[in-house]
N, C-alpha and C positions, 0 to 999 in steps of 0.2 A: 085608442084609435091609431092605428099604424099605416091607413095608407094615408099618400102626400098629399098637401094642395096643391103639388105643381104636378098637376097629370098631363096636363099640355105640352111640357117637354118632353122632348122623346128623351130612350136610354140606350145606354148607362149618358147619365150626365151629370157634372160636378155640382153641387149645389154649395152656394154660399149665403149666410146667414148674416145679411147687413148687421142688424144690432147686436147678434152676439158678436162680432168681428169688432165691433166698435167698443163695446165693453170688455173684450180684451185686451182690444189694444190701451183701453183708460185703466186696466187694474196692472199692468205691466209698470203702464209709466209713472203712475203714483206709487210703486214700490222704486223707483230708478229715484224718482222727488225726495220720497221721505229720506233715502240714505244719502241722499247730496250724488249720487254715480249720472255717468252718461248711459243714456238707451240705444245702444248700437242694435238691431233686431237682425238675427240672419235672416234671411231673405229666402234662403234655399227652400223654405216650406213652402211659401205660395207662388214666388217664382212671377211675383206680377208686380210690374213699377205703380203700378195702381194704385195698389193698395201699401208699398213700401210709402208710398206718398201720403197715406192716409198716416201711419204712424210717423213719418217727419214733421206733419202737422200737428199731431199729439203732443210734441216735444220729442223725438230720437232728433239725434246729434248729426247720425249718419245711419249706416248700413253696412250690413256683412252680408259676403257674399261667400259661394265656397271654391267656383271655379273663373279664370280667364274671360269667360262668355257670358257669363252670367254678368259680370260688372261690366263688359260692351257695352251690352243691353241697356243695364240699369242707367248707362250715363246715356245713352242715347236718347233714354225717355228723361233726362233730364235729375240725375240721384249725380251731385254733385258731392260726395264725402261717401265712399267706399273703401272699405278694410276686406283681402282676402286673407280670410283665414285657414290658409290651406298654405305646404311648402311646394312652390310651384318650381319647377324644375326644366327647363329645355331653351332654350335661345327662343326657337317659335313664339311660343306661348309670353318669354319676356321683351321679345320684341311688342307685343302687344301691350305688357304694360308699359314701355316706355309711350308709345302713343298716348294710350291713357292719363300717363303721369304729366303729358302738356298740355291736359284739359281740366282735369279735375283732381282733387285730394285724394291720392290713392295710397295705402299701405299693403304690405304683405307679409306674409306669417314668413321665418324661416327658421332651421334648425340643425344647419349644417354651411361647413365652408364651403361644401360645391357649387350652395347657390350663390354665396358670396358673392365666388370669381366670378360666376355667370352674369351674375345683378353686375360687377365691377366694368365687366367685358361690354357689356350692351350698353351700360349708360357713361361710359369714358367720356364721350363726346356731348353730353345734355349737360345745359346750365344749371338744369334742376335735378338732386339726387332724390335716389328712391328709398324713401323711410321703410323701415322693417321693424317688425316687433319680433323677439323668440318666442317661441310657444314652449310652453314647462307642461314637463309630462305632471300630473297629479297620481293616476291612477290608474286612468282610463286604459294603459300598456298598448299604446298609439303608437303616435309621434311628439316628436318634441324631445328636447333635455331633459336628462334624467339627473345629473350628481350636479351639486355647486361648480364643479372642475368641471364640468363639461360646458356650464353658463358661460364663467370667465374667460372658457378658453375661446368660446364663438363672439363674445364680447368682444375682446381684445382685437381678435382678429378682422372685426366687423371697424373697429375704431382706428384703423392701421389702411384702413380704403379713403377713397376719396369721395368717391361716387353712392357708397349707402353709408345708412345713418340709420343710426340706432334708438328706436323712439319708444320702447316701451317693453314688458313680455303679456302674454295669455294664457291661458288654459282653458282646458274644456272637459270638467267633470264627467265625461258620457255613463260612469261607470257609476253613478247616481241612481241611473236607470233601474238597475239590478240591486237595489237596496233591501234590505227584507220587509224594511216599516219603515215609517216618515220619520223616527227616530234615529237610525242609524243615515237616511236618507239626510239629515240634518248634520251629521256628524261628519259625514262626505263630504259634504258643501263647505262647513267652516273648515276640515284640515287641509281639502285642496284650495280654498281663498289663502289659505297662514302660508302654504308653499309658494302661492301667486307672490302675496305682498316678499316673502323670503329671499325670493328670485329679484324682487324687484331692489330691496335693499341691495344684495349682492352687487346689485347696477350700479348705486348709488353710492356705493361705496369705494368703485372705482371709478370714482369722478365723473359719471358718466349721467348728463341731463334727461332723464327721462319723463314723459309726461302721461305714459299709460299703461295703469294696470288692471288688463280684460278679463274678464270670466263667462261663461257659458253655459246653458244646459235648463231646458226649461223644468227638470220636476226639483232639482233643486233651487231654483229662483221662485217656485209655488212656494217651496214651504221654509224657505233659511232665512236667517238674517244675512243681512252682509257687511262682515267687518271694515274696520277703518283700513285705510292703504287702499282699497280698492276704488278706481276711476270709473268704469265702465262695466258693463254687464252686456251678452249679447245671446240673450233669448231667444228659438225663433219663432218652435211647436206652438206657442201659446196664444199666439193671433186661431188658430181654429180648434187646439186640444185635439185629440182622437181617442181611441178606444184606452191605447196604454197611458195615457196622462193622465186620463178621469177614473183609470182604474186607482192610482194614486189616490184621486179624489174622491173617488166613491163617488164621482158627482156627475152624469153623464150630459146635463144641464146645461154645461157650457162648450160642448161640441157644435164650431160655427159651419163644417163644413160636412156636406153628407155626398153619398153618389146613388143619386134616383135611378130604380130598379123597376123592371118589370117582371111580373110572373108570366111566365111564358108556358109554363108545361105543369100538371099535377098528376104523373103517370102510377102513384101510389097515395092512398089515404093518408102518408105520412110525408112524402115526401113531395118539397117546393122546387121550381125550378127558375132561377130568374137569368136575364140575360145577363149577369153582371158576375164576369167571374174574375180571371187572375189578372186579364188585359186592364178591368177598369178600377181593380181594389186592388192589386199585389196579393202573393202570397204569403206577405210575412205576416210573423208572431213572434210573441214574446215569450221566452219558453219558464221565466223565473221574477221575482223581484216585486215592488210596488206598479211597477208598468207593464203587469206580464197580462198577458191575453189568451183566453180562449177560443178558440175558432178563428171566424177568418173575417168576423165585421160583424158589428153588432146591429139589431131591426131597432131604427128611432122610435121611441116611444114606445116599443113593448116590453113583455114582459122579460127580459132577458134571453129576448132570443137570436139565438148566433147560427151565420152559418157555418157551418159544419165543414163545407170542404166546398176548391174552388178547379176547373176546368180552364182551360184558356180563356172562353166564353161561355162558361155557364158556373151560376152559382147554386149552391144547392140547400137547403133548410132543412131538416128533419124535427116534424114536429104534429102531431095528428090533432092535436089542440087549435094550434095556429094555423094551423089547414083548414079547418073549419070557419075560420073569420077571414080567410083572405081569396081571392077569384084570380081566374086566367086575366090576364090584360089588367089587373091591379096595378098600380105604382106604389113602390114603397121604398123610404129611404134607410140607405146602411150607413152606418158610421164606420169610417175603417180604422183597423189596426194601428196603422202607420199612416200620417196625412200625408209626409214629405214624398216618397215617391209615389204616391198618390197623382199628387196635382201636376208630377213629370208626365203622366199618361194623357192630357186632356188640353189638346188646341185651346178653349175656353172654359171659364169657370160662368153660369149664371147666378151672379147678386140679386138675391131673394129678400123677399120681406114682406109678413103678414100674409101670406099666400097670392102676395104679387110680385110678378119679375120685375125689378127693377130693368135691368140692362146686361147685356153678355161684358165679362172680361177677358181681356185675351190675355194668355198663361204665355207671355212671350220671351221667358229665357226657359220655357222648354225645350230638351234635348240639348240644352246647352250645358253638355260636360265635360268639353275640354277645356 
């Protein structure tokens, strides 16, 4: 049975699934318990102090963030220990974290001397300096440092300031994603964690106190261990899953978050029309790997049916089978692709449960990406 119990909301609308949301955030943090790590959770996926606050009260330590506005946000609703993991770059943007850095526990990712001077230049005059972690490329062919010589050298120069301080490095596997099987998807995980802790010795070995070594990337925090050296872990997908994590999984079971759909039009025996097209799901896919996806959101509960292609606002199904069980003015919910810019298109999310609304949440570091 594919259509929803929440036909009373209108569409396209974000649906959130209280217990599965809860039971992910409990299967995260007992993997963060059993290896002794902290649960830093990026945040950028649901984008809601809300529910960041439901994982601080699971046990996370703090929270990642990935942009300036987003950790506003977060501290304004009260998320007092925020890590940007991103290399933020402009006087603007660091004038802001020095505000921030006189309210609450703030770090940022960096990985170059330009930000240095700039972090040096803004915060000359505060009592309090602004800790920075380097972010170490593993893989991913991002950002971040690449050779030991490139570590030592931003090291060095980071320890030669007054004003920043040097607290740690990270990484972030993204290229996980693209693994062929959970096997090599495991193999990913452990050699960029041995580059993490690697980086991290290299610190450590230049006299230098560091207290954190971060790692990232929800399909390999699904299925790896994680080695000794490592501090922290900062997961983010895995509070809702979407279409490409549970493809990993084979498991579509624990996708907490959908976007309820109407059929609007059935102008051919084979073909659906709903109002939900690239505005409320995105057009991404996944073109390879354990998290690669077909079509453009998969129909909850049935039998693997995807749709096919997306319009600004309209979605489309092709399927003369599933035409036949489903009507004009139906609701039914999609699981998407990709949750994270997902939940950037959506004022509110509605926290569901057993086919009753709990309550609207509001998605309030939307469009926050500077």
């Amino acid at each position: 049975m594919t259509r929803s119990n929440y036909a009373s909301i209108d569409t396209p609308a974000l649906l959130v699934d209280y217990q599965l949301v809860m039971k992910n955030i409990s299967f995260m943090q007992q993997k963060a318990n059993k290896y002794n790590v902290n649960l830093r959770p990026h945040t950028k996926t649901h984008k809601m102090p809300e529910l960041a606050k439901l994982q601080i009260n699971a046990g996370a330590v703090g929270i990642t963030v990935a942009k300036v506005g987003e950790a506003e946000v977060m501290a304004q609703n009260g998320l007092q220990d925020i890590f940007i993991a991103n290399e933020i770059v402009g006087i603007t943007k660091l004038n802001k974290i020095k505000e921030l850095n006189r309210k609450i526990k703030i770090r940022i990712g960096v990985d170059n001397e330009y930000q240095i001077d700039q972090l040096e230049t803004v915060f000359r005059d505060e009592p309090r300096a602004i800790e920075v972690l380097i972010e170490v490329e593993v893989g991913e062919n991002r950002s971040g440092v690449i050779a030991d010589e490139q570590l030592t050298k931003l090291a060095a120069y980071i320890q030669a300031k007054s004003k920043v301080v040097l607290k740690g490095v990270f990484s972030h596997d993204g290229h996980s994603y693209r693994a062929k099987d959970i096997a090599q998807c495991r193999q990913i995980a452990v050699e960029s964690q041995q580059r993490t802790v690697q980086a991290a010795n290299v610190l450590r070995k230049m006299g230098i106190a560091i207290d954190t070594v971060s790692i990232g990337s929800t399909p390999s925090l699904m299925h790896s261990e994680i080695i000794e050296g490592i501090t922290e872990i900062r997961p983010g997908t895995y509070i809702f899953m979407d279409v490409g994590q549970a493809s990993a999984l084979n498991d579509f079971s624990r996708c907490a978050a959908t976007v309820l759909a109407t059929v609007i039009s059935k102008p051919t025996e084979e073909r659906i029309v709903l109002d939900t097209g690239a505005k409320a799901l995105t057009s991404q896919t996944r073109s390879g790997g354990i998290c690669e996806t077909s079509g453009y959101g998969l129909v909850k509960n049935s039998a693997n049916i995807r749709l096919s292609g997306v319009y600004d606002e309209h979605g489309l199904i092709y399927s003369q089978e599933y035409a036949q069980t489903i009507g004009l003015g139906d609701k039914i919910e999609v699981i998407p692709n990709h949750i994270c810019p997902v939940c950037n298109l959506y004022d509110t999310a509605y926290l569901v449960s057993e086919g009753e609304v709990l309550r609207k949440i509001p998605i309030l570091c939307r469009g926050k990406t500077q």
